[in-house]
N, C-alpha and C positions, 0 to 999 in steps of 0.2 A: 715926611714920607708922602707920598702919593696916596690919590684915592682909596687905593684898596687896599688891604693888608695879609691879600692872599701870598701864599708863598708862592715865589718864581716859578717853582717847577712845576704847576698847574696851568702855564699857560704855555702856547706855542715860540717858538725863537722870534719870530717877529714880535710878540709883545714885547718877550724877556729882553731886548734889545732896547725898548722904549723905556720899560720901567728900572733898568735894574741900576743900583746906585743913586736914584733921584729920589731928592727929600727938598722941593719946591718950598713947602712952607715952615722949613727952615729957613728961609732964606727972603720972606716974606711974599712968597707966593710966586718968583721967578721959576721958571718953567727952567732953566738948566743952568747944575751949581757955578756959583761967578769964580773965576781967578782969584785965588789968595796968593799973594807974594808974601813972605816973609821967611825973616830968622830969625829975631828973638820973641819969646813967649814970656810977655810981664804975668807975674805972681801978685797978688795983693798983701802979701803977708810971709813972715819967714817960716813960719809952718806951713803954707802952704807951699813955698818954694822948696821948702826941706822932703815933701811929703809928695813931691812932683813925677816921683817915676810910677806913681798911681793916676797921675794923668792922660787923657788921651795925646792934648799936643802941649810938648816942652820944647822943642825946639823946630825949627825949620825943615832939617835934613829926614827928619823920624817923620812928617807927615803933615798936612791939610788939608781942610775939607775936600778941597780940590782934588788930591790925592786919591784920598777916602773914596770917595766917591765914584774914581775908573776903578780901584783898587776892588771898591766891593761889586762891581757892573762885573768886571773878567771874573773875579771866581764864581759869582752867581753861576755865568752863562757857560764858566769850566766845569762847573763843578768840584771848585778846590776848596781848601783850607784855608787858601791864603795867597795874596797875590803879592809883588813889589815890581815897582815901575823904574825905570833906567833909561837911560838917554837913547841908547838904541838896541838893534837887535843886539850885534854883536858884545853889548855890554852886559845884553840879557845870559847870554851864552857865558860868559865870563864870571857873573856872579854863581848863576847856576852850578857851575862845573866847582866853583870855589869853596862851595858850598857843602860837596860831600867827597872834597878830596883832601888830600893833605900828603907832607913828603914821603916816599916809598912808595906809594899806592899806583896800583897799575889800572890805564884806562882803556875800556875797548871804543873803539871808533868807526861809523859806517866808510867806508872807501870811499863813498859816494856823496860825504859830507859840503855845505856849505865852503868854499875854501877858504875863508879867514876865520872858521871854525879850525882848520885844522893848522892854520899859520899859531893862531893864541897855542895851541896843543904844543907845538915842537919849537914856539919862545917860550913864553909864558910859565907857561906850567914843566916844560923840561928844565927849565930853569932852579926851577922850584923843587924836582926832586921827584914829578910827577913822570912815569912814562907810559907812553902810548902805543898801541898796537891796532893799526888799520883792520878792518876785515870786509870779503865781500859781506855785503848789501845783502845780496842774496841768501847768506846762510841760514835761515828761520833759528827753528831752534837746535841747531847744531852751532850755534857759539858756544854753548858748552866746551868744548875742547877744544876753546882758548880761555877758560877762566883760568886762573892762578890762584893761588892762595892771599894773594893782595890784590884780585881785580875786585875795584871796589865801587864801579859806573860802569854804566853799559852808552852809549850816544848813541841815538839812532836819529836819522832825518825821511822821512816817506812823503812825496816818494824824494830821489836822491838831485839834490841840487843841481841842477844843468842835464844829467844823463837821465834823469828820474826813473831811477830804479823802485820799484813796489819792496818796503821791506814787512815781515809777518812782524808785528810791531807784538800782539798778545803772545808771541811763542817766543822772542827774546826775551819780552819783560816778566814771563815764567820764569824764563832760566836765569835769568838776573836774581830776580828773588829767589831761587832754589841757593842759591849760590851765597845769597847776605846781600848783592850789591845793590844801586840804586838805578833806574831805566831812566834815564833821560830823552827829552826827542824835541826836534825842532819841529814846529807843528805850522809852520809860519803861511804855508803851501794852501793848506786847506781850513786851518785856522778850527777852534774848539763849535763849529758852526757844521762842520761836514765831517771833523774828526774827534770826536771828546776824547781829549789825551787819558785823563783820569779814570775813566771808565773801561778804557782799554788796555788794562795794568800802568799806566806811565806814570812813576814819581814824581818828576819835575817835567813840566810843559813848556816851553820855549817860543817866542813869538816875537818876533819884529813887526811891531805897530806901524812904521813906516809905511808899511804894503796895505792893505784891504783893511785896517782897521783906519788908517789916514784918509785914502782912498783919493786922494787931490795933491799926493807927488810934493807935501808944502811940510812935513814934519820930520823930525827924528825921534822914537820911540821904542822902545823893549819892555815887554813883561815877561817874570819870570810865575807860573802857578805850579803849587806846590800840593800833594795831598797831607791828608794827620802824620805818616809819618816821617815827612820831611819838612813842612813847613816851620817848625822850630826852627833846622839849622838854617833855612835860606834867610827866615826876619832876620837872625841875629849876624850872618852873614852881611846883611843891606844893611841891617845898622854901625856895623864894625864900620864899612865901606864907606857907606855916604854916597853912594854913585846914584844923585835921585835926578831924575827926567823934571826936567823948566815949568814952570806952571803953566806957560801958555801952550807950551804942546800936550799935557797933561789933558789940558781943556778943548785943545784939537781933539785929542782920540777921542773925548769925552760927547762930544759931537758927531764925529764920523761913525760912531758906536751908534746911534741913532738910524741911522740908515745900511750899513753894512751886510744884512739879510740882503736887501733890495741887490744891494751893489753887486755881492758875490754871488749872487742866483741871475743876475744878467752876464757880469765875466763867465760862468759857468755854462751856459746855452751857448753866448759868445763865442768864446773856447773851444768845446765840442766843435761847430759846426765849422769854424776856422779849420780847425785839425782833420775834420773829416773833406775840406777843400784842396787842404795840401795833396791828403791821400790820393788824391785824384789826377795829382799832377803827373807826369809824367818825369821831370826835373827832380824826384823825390822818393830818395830812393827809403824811406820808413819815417813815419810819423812816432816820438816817444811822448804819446799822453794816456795814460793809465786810465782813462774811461775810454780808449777804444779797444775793439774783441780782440784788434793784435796785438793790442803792447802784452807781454808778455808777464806784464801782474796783473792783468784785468782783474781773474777770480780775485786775486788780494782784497782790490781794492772796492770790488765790488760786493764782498764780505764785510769791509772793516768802513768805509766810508760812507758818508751820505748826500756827496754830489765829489760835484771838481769844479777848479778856477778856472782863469782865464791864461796861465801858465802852460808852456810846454815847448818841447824842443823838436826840431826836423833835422834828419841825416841829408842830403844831398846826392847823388853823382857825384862822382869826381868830376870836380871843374878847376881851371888854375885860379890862384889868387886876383888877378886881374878881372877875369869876369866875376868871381863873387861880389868884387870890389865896385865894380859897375852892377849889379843886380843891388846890392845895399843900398850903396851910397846913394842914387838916385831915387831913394824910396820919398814920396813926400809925405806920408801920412804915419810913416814908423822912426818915430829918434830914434839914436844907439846912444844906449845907455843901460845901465846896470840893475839898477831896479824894479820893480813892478808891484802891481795892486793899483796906481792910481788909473786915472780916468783916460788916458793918454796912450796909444799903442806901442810898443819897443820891438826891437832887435836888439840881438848883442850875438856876435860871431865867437865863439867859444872854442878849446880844445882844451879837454882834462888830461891829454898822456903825460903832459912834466911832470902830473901830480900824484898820477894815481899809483900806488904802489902795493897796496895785496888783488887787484882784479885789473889787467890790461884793459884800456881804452883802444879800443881798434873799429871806431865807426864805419869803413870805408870810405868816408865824403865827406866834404865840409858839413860843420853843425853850424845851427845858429838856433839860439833860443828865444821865442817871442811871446811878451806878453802882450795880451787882445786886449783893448781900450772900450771907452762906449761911442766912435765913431761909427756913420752906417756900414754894414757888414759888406754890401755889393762894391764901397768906397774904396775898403781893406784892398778886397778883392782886385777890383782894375788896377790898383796900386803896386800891387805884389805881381798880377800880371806882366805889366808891363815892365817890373824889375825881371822877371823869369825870360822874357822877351831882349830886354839887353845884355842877362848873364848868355843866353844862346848865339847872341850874335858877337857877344866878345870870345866864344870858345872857340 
């Protein structure tokens, strides 16, 4: 254990981020737990090996220090019962939903979902026996009348994957519980740092460590935290499974978890002020980031959150594909690419209508969603100008 043996919740996130899961002198006084690789656990003795499932670690799959150690850092700083780690988000997603589903059982879903969140839903689990029913995003606590008598999960994502819709995350996960079923939500966005899943009714908290807990674009990770009365089914869940995340990325989050206050309270000023540059464009026809007075969940999110990232998405003008194509592609300071959280700026040119099916997507203009890097801000700027500069002269 560390110096002090106060409990986490006495100090501010910045500490809780330094201290939480570190036991240095275990480990002979190294400042952060080292890589354990392994699968087999020798026993000294046949009662001991008989007497093993009173052990902490028997085999590889079920856990190491290494483990342990991000394992008890997220639930500290969620405030869960219990945490298990996975190769990536979408893996997290997968054990998660596996967790308190089973055949017949019907699941609601936000419209505005992650979309290989809802790919896993309509193989995977229709497969399986499991079916799905989209809903707006918007509904609060009017999903009510779409429970069923076998809705037995609620999925919410806040805000909504690419179109970021604000959902009342405390008013569904009433009506989830009024109802028996389990609230689930991808929290990956603003992470247990700006949004405590658990405290805000959420049974299962969802999180792609890839993004702002990696924060350098170099890992694959997922955690799923659970509170007392789900965390049962999801251990036994990850233990049935086996789907356990590589030590060495294990010990990446385990690092990046060290700094990630820092990181996400820069993406977050970043962000804002990016979003509030766009607003100003003329080329731009609405800014969707939930900490500005127009997006249309501000109050949401301004009730339920305790900042924002460096994520968010812009409507356009209508422009032909050609100039968007010359406005992008020329950009030199924003790859296109898929993900975000690390250190490095993106674009990705997006359209949700093939997908969305209980809430039309009708943006008027092309969308593109960017995440803000820690490049200088004025750098951004001349950079995106002078893409807005070639989208106008290619239109």
């Amino acid at each position: 254990m560390t110096k002090t043996s106060a409990p986490l919740d006495k100090f501010q996130p910045e500490t809780q981020v330094v201290l939480a899961g570190r036991d240095p002198f275990r480990f002979e006084g190294f400042v952060n737990t080292p890589i354990w690789r392994g699968s087999t656990v020798l026993k000294p003795t046949i009662e001991a090996y008989n007497n093993r499932a009173t052990a902490r670690y028997t085999y590889g799959t079920y856990g190491t220090p290494t483990t342990d150690a991000l394992e008890t850092a997220w639930s500290a700083i969620s405030k869960a019962a219990g945490t298990v780690l996975v190769p990536s988000g979408l893996a997290a997603v997968a054990v998660a939903l596996q967790s308190c589903l089973k055949a017949g059982d019907h699941l609601l879903v936000t419209d505005s979902v992650y979309r290989p969140t809802r790919n896993f839903c309509e193989s995977f689990l229709k497969r399986f026996g499991v079916e799905t029913t989209y809903y707006d995003p918007l509904i609060g606590a009017g999903i009510t009348s779409l429970m069923r008598a076998n809705t037995t999960a609620v999925f919410t994502e806040a805000p909504g994957s690419q179109s970021f819709e604000m959902q009342d995350i405390p008013a569904i996960a009433k009506a989830a519980h009024d109802h028996g079923a389990v609230c689930l939500m991808d929290n990956t966005w603003a992470t247990p740092l700006l949004f405590p899943p658990h405290e805000r009714g959420v049974d299962l908290a969802i999180e792609a460590g890839t993004k702002y807990l990696s924060g350098h674009s170099d890992l694959l990770l997922g955690l799923v935290s659970a509170n007392e009365r789900c965390w049962p089914a999801l251990r036994q869940t990850f233990d049935s499974m086996s789907i356990c995340a590589g030590p060495e990325d294990v010990f990446l989050g385990l690092r990046g978890l060290r700094t990630m206050v820092l990181r996400v309270k820069e993406a977050g000023w970043r962000g804002l002020e990016m979003a509030r540059w766009f607003e100003a464009r003329p080329e731009v026809k609405a800014v969707l980031h939930p900490a500005l007075p127009s997006h249309p969940g501000h109050a949401l999110w301004k009730r339920d959150f305790l900042g924002a990232t460096g994520l968010f998405s812009i409507i356009l003008h209508p422009v032909s594909p050609a100039a968007l194509a010359a406005m992008v592609d020329g950009l030199d300071l924003f790859g296109i690419g898929a993900s975000w959280g690390g250190y490095e700026s993106l674009v990705l040119p997006f359209d949700c209508t093939p997908y969305r099916t209980a809430t039309p997507w009708e943006p008027g203009g092309p969308t593109l969603r960017f995440q803000i890097g820690l490049e200088d801000i004025g750098d951004l700027q001349r950079d995106l100008a002078a893409g807005f500069d070639r989208l106008k002269a290619a239109s």
